[in-house]
PAPAZA-889815 format. One record per residue (C-alpha): residue number from 1; residue in three letters; x, y, z. Coordinates in steps of 0.25 Angstrom, whole numbers, plus 5000, padded with zeros to 4 digits. Layout:
% PAPAZA-889815
 pamar gupa    u    v    w
   NUM  ALA    X    Y    Z
...
END
This chain:
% PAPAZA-889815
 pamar gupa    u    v    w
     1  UNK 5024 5070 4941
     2  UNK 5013 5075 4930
     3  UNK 4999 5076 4937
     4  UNK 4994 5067 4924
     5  UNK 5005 5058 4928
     6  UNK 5000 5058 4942
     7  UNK 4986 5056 4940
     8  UNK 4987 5044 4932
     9  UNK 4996 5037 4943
    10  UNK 4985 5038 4951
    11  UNK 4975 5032 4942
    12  UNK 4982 5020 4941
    13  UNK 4981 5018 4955
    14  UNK 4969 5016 4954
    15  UNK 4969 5007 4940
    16  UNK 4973 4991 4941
    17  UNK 4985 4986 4937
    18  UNK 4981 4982 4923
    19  UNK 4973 4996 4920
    20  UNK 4987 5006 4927
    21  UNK 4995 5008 4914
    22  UNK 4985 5009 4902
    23  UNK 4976 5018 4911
    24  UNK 4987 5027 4915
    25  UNK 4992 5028 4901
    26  UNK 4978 5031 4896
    27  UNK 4976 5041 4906
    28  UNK 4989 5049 4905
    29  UNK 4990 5049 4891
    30  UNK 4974 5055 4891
    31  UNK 4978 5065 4903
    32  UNK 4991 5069 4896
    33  UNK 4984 5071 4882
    34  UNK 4972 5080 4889
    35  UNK 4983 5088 4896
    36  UNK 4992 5090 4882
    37  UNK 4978 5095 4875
    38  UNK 4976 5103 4886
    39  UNK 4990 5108 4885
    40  UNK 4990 5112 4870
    41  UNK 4976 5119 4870
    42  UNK 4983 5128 4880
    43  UNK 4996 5129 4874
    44  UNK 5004 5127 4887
    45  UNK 5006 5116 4897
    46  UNK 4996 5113 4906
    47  UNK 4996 5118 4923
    48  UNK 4995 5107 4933
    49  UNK 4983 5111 4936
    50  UNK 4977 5110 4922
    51  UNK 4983 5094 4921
    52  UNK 4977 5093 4935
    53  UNK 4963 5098 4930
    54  UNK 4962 5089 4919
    55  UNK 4967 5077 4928
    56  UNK 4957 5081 4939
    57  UNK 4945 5080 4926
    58  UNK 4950 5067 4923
    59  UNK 4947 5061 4938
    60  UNK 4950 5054 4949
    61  UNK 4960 5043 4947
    62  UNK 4953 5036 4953
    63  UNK 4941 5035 4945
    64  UNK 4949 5038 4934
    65  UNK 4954 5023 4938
    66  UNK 4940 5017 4938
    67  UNK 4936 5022 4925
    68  UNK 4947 5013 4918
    69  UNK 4941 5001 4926
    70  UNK 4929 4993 4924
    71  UNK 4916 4998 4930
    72  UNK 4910 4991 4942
    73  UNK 4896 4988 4948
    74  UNK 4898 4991 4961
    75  UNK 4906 4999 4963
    76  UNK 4905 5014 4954
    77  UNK 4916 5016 4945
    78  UNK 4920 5028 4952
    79  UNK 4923 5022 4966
    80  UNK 4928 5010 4961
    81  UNK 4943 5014 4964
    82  UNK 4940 5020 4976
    83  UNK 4933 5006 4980
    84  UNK 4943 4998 4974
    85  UNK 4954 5005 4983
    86  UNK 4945 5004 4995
    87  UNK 4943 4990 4994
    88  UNK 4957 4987 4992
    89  UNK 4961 4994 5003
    90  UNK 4950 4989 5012
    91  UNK 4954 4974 5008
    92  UNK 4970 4978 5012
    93  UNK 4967 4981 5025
    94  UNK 4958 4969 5026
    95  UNK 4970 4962 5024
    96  UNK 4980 4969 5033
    97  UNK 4970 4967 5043
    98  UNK 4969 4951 5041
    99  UNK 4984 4951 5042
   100  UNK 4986 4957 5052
   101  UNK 4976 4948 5061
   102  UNK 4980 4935 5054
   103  UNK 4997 4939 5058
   104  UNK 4991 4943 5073
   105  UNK 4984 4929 5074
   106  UNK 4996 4922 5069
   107  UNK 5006 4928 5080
   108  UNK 4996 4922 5090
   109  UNK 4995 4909 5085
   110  UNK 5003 4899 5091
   111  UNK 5004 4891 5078
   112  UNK 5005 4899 5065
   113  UNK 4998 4894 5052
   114  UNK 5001 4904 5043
   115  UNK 4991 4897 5031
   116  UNK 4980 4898 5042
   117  UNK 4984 4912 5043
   118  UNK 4985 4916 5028
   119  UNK 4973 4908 5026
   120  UNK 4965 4918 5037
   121  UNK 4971 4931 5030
   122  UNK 4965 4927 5017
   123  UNK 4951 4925 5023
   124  UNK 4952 4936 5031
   125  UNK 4957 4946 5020
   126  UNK 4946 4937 5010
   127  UNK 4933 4940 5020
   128  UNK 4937 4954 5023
   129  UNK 4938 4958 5009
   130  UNK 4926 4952 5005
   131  UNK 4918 4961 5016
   132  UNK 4928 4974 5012
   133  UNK 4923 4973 4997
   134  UNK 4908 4971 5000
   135  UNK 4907 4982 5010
   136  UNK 4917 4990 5001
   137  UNK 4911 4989 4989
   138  UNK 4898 4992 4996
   139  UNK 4901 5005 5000
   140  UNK 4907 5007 4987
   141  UNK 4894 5003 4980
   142  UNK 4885 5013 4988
   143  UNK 4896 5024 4985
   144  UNK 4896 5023 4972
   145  UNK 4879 5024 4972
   146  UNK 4881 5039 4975
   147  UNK 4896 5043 4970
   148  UNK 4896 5047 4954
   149  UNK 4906 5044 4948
   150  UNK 4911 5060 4946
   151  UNK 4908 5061 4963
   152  UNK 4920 5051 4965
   153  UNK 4932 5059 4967
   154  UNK 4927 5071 4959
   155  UNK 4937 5081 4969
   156  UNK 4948 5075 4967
   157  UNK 4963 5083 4966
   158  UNK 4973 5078 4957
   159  UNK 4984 5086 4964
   160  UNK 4980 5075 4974
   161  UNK 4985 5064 4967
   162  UNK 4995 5057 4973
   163  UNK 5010 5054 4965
   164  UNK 5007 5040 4962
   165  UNK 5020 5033 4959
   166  UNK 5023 5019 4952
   167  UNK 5013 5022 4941
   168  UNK 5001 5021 4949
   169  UNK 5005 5006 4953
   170  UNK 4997 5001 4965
   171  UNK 5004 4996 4979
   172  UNK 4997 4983 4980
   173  UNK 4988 4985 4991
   174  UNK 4994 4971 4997
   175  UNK 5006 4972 4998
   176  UNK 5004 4984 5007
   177  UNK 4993 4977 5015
   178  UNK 5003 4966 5020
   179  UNK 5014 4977 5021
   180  UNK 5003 4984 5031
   181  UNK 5001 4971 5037
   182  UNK 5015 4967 5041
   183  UNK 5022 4980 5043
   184  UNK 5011 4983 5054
   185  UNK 5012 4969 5060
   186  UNK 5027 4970 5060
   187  UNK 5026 4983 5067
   188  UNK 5014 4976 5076
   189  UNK 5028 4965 5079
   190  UNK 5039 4973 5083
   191  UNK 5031 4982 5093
   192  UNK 5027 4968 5099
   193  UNK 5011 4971 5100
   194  UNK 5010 4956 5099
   195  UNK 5017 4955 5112
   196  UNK 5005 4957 5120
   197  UNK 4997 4947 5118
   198  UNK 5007 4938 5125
   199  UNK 5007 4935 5138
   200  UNK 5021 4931 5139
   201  UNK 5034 4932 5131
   202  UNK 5033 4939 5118
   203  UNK 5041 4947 5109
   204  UNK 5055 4953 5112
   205  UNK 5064 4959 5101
   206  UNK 5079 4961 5102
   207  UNK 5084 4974 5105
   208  UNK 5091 4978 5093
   209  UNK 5076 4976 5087
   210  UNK 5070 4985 5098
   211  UNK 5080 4996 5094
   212  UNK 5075 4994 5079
   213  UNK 5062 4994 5084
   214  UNK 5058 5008 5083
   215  UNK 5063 5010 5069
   216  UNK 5055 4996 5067
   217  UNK 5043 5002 5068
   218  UNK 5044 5017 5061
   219  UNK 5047 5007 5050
   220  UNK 5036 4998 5051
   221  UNK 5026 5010 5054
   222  UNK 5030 5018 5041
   223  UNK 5027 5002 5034
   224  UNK 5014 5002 5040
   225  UNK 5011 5016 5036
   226  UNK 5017 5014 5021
   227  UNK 5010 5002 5019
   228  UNK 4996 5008 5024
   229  UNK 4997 5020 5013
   230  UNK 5001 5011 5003
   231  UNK 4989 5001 5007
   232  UNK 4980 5013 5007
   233  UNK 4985 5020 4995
   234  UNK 4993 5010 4985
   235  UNK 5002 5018 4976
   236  UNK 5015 5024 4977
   237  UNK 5019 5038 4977
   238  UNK 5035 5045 4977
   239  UNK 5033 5048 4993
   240  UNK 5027 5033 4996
   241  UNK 5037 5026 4988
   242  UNK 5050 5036 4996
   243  UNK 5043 5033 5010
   244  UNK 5041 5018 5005
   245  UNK 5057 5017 5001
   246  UNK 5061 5024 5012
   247  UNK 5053 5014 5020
   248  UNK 5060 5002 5014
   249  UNK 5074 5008 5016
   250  UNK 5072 5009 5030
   251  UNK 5064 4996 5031
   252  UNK 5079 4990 5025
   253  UNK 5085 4998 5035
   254  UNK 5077 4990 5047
   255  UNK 5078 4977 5042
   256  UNK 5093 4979 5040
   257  UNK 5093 4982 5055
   258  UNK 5083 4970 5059
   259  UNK 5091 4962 5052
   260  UNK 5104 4962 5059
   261  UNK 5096 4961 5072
   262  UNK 5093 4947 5079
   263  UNK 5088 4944 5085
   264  UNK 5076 4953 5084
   265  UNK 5065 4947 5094
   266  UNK 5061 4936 5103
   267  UNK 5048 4930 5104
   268  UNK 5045 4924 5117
   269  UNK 5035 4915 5118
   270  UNK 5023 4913 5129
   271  UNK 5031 4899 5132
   272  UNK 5044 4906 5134
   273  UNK 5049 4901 5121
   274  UNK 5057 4912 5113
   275  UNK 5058 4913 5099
   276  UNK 5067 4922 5090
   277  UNK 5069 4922 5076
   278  UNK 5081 4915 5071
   279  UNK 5092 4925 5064
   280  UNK 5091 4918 5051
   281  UNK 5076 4922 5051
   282  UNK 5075 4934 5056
   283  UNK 5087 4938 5044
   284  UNK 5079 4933 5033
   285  UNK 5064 4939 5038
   286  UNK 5073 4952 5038
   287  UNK 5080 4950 5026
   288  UNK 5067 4946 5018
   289  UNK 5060 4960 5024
   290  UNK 5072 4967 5019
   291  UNK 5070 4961 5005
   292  UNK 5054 4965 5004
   293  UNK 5058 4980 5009
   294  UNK 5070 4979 4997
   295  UNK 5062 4974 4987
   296  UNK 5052 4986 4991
   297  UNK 5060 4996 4991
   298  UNK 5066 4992 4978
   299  UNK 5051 4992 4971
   300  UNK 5050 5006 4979
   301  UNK 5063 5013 4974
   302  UNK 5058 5006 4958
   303  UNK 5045 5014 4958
   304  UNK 5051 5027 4965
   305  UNK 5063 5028 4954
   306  UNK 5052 5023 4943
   307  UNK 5042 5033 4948
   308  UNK 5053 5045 4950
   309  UNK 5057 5042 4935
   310  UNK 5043 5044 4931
   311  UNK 5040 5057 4937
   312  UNK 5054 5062 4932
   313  UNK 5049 5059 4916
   314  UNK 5035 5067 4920
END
């Protein structure tokens, strides 16, 4: 992969939807023409390291990214990416967060309403973002007062850029703050720290599920832990999408095996009243996991051959 080609990769990442293309195109095309001047005035190709100095004099991706986007009052051009991520980021956790104690209040409830619930997420997510983007922007605000705009990220290494794969496209941010959220209450489950609250009965799983157990939760802990870096840092690269693949294929492999079990826990009740869930249901919950892993790891293995046929033209 050419260090032009890598460099404008991760200037998209930091580019919306509607700016990704055109910008890139720009930029490449201005980059490639600087390096074929450079190239002829020479007479001979040009070093890495010579492409690399001319990246490094054109800047930071990142504020490369914010002078292609409107100027805001706030917040200095400069940090504006770098506030934008921030913010994001600070809003996903907010809502994992909400999640997460909205699920845990549900399980103790002993009538669910799940539009109550919903209802409380959203509020909960609403009022914390609120306060995140005051106090954010506020401490962006009195940042940019002091930073210039040639102090932000002025030693920067381009060798340090990361091979941004898929084009630059971002990970919705989203998508993996529920993937956080439910593969950490899923591992929360099956090592039965819900259990202890109750002061009689509670949960028992078969033991065919206690022998899958232990591979359960390498699973379920790699999820965690993939979702986490892709929350924190949204865009794919060759070694993510290979780790994410592999993931899913053995992910298909589990559910293949959770399938054929049943049944896979009891619940007993503080009453004495015990509850299992029926065969047909447990099959289809199951079955539609392993369709969400397929369809995943079909969008993965897409954009790995796409991205591999890319750096094979360069």
């Amino acid at each position: 992969m050419s260090w032009v080609q890598r460099y404008i990769d991760n200037v998209r990442t930091y580019l919306p939807a509607q700016l990704r293309d055109d910008v890139g195109n720009e930029l490449y095309s201005d980059l490639q023409d600087q390096c074929d001047e450079m190239s002829d005035s020479l007479g001979r190709p040009l070093t890495d390291e010579e492409v690399l100095t001319l990246i490094a004099k054109k800047g930071h991706p990142m504020v490369v990214a914010a002078g292609y986007q409107s100027r805001r009052s706030l917040v200095s051009e400069p940090l504006f990416p770098v506030y934008l991520q921030v913010l994001k980021l600070v809003i996903a956790v907010i809502a994992v967060v909400s999640a997460i104690d909205v699920i845990a209040a549900l399980y103790f409830e002993a009538k669910v309403n799940f539009v109550r619930a919903a209802v409380s997420w959203f509020a909960g997510v609403y009022e914390g973002a609120i306060h995140a983007f005051a106090w954010v922007t506020l401490v962006f605000f009195l940042a940019g007062g002091k930073l210039g705009y040639g102090k932000v990220l002025e030693n920067w290494n381009p060798r340090a850029l990361p091979k941004v794969a898929h084009g630059g496209r971002r990970i919705r941010r989203f998508d993996s703050a529920v993937e956080f959220a439910v593969t950490l209450l899923a591992m929360a489950w099956v090592n039965d720290i819900w259990r202890l609250p109750m002061a009689e009965g509670g949960l028992t799983f078969s033991p065919a599920f206690e022998a899958a157990l232990p591979w359960l939760n390498i699973a379920l802990g790699f999820s965690v832990l993939m979702s986490l870096i892709k929350l924190v840092s949204p865009y794919w690269t060759l070694p993510r999408l290979y780790a994410d693949i592999a993931l899913n294929i053995c992910w298909l492999g589990l559910l293949v095996v959770l399938m054929s079990i049943y049944p896979p826990f009891s619940l007993v009740w503080q009453g004495g009243e015990v509850w299992q869930p029926s065969a047909g249901g447990w099959r289809a919950g199951v079955g539609i996991a392993m369709a969400i892993t397929g369809w995943d790891l079909l969008q993965n293995l897409r954009v790995l051959l796409r991205q591999r046929a890319e750096f094979a033209a360069l």
